[in-house]
N, CA, C and O of each residue as an XYZ file, in Angstrom:
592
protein
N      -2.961    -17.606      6.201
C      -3.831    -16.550      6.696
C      -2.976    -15.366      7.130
O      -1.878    -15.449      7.681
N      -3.659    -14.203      6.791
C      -2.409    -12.734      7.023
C      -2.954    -12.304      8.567
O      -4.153    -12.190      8.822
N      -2.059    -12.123      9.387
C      -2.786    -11.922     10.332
C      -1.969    -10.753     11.001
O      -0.762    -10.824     10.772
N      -2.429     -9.547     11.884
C      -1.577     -8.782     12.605
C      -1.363     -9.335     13.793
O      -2.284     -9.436     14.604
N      -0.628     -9.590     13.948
C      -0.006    -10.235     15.161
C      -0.369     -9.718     16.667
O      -1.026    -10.369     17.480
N       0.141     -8.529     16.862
C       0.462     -7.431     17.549
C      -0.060     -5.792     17.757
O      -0.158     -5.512     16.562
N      -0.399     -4.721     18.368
C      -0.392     -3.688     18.051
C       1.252     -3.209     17.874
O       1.528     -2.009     17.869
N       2.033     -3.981     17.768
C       3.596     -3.371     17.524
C       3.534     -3.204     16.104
O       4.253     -2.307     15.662
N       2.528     -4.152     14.904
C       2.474     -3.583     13.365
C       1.977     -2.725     13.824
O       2.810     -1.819     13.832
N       1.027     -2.377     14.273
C       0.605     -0.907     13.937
C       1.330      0.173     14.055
O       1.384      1.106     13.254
N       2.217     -0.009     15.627
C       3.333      1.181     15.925
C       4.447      1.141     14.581
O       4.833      2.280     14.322
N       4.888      0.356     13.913
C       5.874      0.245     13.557
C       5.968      0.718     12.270
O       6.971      1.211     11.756
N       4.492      0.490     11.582
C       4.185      1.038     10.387
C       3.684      2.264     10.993
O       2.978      2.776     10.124
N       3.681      3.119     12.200
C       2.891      4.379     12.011
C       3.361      5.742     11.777
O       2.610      6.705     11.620
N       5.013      5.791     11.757
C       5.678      6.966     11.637
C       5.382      7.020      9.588
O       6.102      7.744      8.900
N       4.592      6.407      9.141
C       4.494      6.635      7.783
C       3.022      6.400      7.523
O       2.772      6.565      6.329
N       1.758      6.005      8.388
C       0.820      6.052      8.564
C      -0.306      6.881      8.856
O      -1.509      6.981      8.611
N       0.965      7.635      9.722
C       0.080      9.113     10.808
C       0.028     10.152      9.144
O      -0.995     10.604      8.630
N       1.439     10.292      8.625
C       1.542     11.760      7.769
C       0.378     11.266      6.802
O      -0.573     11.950      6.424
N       0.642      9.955      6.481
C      -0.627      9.564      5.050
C      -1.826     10.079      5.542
O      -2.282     11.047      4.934
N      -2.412      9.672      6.460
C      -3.738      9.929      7.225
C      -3.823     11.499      7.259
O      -4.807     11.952      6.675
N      -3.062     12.314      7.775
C      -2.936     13.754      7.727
C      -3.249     14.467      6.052
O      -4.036     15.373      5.780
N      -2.526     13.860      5.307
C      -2.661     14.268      4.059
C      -3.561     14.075      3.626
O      -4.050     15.108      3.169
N      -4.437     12.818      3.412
C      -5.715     12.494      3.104
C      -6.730     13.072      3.782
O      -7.776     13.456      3.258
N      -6.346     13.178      5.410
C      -7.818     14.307      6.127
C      -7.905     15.234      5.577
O      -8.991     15.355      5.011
N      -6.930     16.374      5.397
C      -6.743     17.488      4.717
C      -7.380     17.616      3.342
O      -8.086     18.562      2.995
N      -6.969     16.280      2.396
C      -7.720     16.594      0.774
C      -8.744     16.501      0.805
O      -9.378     16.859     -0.188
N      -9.603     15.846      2.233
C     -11.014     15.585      2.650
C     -11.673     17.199      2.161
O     -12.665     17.231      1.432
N     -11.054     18.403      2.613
C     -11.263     19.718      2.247
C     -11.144     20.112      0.681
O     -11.707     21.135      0.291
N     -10.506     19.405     -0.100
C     -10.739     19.507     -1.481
C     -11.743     18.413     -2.018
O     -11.823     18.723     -3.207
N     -12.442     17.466     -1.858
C     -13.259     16.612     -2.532
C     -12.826     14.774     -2.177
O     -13.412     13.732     -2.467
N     -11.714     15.018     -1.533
C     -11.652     13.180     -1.698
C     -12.052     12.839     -0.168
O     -12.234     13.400      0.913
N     -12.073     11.404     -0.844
C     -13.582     10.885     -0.088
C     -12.507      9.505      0.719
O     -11.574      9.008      0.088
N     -12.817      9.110      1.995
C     -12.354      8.222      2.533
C     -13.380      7.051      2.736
O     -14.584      7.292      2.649
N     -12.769      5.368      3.093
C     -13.473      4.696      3.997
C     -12.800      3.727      4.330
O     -11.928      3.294      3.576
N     -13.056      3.175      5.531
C     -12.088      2.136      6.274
C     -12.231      0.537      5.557
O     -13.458      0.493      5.646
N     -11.955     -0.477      5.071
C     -11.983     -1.193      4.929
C     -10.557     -1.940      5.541
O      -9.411     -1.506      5.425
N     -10.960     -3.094      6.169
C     -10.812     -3.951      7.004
C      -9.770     -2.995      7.883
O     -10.186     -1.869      8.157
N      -8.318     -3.409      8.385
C      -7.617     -2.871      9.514
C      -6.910     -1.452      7.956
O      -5.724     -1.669      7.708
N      -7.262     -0.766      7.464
C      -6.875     -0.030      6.000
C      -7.945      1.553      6.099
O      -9.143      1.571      6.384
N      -7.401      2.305      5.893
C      -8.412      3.666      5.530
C      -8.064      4.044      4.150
O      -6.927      4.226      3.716
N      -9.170      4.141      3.517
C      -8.871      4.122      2.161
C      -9.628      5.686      1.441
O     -10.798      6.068      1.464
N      -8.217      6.403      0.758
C      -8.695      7.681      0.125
C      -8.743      7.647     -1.413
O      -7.929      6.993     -2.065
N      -9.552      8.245     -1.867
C      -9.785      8.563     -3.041
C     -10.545      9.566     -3.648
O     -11.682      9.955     -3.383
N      -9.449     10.064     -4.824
C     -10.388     11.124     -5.526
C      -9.497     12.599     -4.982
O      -8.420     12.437     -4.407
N      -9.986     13.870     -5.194
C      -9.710     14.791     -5.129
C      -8.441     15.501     -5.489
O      -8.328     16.022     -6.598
N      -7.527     15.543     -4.643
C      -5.924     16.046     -4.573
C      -5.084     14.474     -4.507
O      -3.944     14.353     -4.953
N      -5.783     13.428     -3.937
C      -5.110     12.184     -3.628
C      -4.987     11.689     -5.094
O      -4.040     10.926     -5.286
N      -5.931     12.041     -6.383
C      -5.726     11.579     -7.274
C      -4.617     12.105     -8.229
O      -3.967     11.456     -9.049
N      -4.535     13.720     -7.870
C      -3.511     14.438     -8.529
C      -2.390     13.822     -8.219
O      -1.493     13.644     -9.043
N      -2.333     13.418     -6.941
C      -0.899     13.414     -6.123
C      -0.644     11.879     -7.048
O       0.503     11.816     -7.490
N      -1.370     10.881     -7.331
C      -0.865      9.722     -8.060
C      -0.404      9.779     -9.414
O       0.627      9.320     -9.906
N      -1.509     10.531    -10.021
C      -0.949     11.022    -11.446
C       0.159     11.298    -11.958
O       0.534     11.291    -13.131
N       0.949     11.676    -10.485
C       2.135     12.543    -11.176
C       3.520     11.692    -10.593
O       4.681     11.881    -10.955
N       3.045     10.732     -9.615
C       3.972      9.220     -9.220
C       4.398      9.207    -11.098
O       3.912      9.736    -12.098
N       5.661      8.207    -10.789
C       6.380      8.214    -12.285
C       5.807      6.823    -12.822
O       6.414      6.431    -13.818
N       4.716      5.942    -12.364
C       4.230      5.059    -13.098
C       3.055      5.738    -12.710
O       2.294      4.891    -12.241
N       2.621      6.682    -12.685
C       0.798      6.996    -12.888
C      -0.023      6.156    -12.172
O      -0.924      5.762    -12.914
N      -0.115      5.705    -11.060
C      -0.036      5.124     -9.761
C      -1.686      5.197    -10.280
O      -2.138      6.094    -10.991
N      -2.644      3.753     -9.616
C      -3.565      3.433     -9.769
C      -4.032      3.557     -8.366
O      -5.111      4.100     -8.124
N      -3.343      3.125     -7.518
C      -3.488      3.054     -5.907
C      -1.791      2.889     -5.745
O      -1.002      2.557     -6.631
N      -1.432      3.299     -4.032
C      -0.445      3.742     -3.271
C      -0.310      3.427     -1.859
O      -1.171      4.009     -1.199
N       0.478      2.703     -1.166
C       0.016      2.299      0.208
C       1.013      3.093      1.008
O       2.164      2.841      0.653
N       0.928      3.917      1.917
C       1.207      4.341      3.069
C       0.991      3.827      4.351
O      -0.108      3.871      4.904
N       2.174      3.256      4.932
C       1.426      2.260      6.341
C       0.284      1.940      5.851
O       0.069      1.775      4.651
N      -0.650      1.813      6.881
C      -2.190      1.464      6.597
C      -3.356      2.430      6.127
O      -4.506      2.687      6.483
N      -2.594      2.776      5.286
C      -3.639      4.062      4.307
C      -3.287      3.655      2.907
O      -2.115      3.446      2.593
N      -4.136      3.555      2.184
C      -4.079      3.131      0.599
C      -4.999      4.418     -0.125
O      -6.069      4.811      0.340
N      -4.400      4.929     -1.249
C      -4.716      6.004     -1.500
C      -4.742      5.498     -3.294
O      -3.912      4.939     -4.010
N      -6.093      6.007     -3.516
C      -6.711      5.585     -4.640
C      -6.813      6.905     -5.488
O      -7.041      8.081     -5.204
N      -6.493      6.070     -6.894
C      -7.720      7.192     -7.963
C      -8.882      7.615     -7.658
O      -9.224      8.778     -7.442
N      -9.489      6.691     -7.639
C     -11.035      6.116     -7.502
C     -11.356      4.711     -6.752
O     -10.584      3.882     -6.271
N     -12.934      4.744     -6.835
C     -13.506      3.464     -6.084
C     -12.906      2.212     -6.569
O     -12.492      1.216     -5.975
N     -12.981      2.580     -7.986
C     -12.867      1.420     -8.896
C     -11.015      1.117     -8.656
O     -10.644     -0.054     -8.573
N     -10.336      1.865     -8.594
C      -8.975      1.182     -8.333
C      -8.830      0.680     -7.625
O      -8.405     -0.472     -7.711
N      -9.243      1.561     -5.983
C      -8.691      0.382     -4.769
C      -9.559     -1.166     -4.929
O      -9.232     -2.295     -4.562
N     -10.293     -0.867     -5.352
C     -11.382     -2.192     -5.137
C     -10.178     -3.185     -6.151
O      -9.698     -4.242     -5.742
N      -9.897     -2.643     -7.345
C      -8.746     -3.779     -8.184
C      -7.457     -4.112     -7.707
O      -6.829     -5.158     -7.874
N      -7.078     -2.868     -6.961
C      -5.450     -2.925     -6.540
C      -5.806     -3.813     -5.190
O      -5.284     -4.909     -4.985
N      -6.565     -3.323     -4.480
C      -6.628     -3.835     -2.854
C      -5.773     -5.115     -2.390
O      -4.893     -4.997     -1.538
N      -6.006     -6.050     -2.852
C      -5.028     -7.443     -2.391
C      -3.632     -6.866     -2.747
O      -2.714     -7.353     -2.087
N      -3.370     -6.141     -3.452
C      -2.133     -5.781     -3.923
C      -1.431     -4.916     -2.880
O      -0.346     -5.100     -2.329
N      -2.225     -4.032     -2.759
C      -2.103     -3.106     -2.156
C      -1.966     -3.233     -0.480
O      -1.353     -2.444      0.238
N      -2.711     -4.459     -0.042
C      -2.941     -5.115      1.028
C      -1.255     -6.296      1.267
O      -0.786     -6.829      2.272
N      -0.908     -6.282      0.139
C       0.735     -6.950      0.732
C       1.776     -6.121      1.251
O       2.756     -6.370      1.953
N       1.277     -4.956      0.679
C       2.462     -3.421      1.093
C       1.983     -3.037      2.577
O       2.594     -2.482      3.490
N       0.479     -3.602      2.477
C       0.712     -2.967      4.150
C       1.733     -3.809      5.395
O       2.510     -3.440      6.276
N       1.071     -5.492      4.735
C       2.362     -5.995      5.522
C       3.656     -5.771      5.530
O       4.351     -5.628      6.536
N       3.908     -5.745      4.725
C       5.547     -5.150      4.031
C       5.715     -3.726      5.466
O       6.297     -3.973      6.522
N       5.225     -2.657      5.230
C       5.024     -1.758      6.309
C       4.645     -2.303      7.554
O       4.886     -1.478      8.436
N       4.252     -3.135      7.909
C       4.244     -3.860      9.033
C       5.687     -4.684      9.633
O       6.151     -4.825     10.765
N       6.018     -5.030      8.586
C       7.619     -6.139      8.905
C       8.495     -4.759      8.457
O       9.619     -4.908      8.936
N       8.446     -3.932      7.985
C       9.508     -3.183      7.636
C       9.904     -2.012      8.640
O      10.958     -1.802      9.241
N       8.712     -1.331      8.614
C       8.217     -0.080      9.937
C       8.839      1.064      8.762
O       8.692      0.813      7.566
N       9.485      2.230      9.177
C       9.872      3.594      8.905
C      10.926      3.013      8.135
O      10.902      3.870      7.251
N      11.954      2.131      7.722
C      12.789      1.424      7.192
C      12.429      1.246      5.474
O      13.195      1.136      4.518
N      11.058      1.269      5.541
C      10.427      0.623      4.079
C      10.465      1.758      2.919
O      10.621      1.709      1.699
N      10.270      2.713      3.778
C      10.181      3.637      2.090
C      11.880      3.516      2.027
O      12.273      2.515      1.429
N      12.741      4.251      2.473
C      14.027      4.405      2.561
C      14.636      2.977      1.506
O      15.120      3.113      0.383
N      14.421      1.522      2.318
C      14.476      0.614      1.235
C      13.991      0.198      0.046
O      14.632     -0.463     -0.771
N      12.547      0.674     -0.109
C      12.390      0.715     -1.309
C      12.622      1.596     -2.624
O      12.628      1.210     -3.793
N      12.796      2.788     -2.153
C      13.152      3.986     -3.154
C      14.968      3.268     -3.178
O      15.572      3.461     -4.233
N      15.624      2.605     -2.208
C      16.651      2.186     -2.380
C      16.946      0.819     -3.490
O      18.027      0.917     -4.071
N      16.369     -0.046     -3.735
C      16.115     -0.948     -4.361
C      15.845     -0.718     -5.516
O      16.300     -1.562     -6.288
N      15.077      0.381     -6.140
C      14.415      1.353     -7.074
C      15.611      1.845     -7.899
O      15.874      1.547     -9.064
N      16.265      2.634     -7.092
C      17.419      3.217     -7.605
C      18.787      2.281     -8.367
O      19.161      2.328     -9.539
N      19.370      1.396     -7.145
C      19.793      0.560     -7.770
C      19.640     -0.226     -9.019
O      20.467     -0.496     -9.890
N      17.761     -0.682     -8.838
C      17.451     -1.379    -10.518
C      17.640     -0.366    -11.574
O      17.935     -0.789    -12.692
N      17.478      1.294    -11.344
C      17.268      1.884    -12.760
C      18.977      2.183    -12.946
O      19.419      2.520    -14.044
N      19.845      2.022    -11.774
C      21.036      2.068    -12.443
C      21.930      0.908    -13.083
O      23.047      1.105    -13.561
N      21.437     -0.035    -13.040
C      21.517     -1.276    -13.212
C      20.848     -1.486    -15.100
O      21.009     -2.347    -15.965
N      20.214     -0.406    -15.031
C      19.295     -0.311    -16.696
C      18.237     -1.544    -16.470
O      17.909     -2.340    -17.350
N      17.716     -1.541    -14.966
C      16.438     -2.599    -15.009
C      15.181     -1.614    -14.982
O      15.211     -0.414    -15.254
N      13.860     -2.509    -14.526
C      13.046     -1.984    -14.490
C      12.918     -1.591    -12.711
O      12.846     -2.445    -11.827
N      12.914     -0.347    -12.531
C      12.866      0.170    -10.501
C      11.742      0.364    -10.317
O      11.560      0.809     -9.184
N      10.419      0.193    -11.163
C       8.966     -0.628    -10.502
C       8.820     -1.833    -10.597
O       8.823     -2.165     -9.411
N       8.648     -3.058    -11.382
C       8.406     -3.839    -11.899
C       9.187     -4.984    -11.423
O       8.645     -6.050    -11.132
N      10.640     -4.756    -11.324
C      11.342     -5.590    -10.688
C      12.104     -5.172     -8.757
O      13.046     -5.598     -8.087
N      11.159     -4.286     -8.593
C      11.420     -4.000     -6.944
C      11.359     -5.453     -6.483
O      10.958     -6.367     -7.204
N      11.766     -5.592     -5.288
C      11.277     -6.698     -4.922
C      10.072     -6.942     -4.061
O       9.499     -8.011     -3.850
N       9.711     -5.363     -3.460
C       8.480     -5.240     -2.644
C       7.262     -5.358     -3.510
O       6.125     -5.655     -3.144
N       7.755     -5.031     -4.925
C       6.386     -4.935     -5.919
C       6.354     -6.601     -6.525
O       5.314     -7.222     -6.745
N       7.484     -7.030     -6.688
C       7.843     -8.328     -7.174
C       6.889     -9.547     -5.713
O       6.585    -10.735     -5.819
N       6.723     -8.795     -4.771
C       6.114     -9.915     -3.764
C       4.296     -9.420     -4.044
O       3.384    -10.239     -4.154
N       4.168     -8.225     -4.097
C       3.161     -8.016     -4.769
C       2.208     -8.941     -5.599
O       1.381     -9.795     -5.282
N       2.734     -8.338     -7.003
C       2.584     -9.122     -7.973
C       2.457    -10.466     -8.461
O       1.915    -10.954     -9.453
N       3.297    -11.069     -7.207
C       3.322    -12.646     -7.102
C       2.355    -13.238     -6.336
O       1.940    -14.299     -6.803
N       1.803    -12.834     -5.167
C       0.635    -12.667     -4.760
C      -0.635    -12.779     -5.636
O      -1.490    -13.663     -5.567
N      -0.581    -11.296     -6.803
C      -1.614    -11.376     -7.334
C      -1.544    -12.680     -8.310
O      -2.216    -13.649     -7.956
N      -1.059    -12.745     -9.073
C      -0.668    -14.033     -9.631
C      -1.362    -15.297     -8.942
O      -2.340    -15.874     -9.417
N      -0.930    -15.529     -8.145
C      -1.548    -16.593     -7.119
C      -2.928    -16.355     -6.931
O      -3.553    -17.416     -6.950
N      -3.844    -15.068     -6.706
C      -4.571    -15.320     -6.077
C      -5.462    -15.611     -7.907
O      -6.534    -16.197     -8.056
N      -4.951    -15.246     -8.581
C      -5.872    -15.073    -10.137
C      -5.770    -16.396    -10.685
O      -6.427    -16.701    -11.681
N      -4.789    -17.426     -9.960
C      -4.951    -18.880    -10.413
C      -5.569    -19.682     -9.318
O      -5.546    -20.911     -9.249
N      -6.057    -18.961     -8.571
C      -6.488    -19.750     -7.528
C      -6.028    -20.329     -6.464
O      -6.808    -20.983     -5.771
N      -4.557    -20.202     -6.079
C      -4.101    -20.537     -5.370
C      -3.777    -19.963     -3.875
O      -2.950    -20.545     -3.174
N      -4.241    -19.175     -3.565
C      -4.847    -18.078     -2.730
C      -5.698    -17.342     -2.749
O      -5.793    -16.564     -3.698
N      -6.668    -17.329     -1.644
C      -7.472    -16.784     -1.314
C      -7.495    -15.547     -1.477
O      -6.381    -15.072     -1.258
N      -8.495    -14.550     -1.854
C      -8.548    -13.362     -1.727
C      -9.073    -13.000     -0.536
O     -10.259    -12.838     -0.823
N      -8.958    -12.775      0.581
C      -9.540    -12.339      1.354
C      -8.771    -11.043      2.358
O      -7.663    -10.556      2.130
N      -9.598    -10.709      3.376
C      -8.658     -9.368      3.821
C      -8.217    -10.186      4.862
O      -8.678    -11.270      5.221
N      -6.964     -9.344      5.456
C      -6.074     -9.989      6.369
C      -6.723     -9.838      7.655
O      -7.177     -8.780      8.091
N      -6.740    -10.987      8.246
C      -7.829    -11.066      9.623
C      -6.943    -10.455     11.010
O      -5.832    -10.872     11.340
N      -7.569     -9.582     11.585
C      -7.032     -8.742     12.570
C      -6.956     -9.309     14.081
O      -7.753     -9.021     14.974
N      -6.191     -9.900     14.160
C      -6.226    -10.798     15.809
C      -4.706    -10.289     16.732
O      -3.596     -9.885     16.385
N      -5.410    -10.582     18.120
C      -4.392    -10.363     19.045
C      -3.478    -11.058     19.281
O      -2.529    -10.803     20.023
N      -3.724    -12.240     18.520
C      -2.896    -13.611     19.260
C      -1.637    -13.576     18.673
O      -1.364    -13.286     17.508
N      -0.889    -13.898     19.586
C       0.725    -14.271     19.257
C       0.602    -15.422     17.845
O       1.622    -15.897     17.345
């Protein structure tokens, strides 16, 4: 069961949470459309979609701390569990995570690997989804509790 432990995930993922949220209020003024699902605010559409398009894998959905930023309805709704491991990741990582992952990234494409595909933040991803498409995990959203 995924659980937030603490309000310390929240602090820890929020120096990369607050700007996402800012950016997405703002495209709110060009057409994209928000909504909260479970402890997650979720944008899509407008400028948030431009801004994926032009990510170097043409980004379907995007997680920022606890903001996931969509094409459309229809992506987050497909990416979401996916998308929902990066928030933990931003939770155990805090302000540390982009820095390591664009770091990890770099290394694989100099390496002549793949620096999406074989990240290892996307690699826990993916393995996830895997699991949950054989059944071996639950899809569900990560349950929000106080308890240690």
């Amino acid at each position: 069961m995924w659980m937030i432990r603490t309000p310390i995930a929240w602090i820890w993922a929020s120096p990369t949470t607050i700007p996402a949220m800012l950016y997405g209020t703002l495209s709110m003024l060009f057409g994209t459309k928000v909504r909260r699902v479970s402890h997650t605010l979720e944008f899509h559409g407008g400028p948030v979609s431009w801004f994926l398009s032009r990510t170097p894998v043409r980004a379907r959905a995007m997680t920022l701390g606890h903001v996931i930023f969509g094409q459309d309805e229809c992506a987050l709704d497909e990416c979401r569990e996916h998308e929902w491991v990066h928030v933990r990741q931003y939770e155990r990582w805090g302000l540390l995570f982009v820095p390591t992952y664009l770091l990890c990234s770099a290394v694989l494409k100099l390496r002549g690997r793949n620096a999406y595909f074989e990240n290892p933040f996307e690699a826990e991803a993916f393995e996830h989804d895997r699991l949950c498409s054989l059944g071996e995990m639950d899809r569900k959203a990560p349950v929000i509790s106080s308890e240690a």
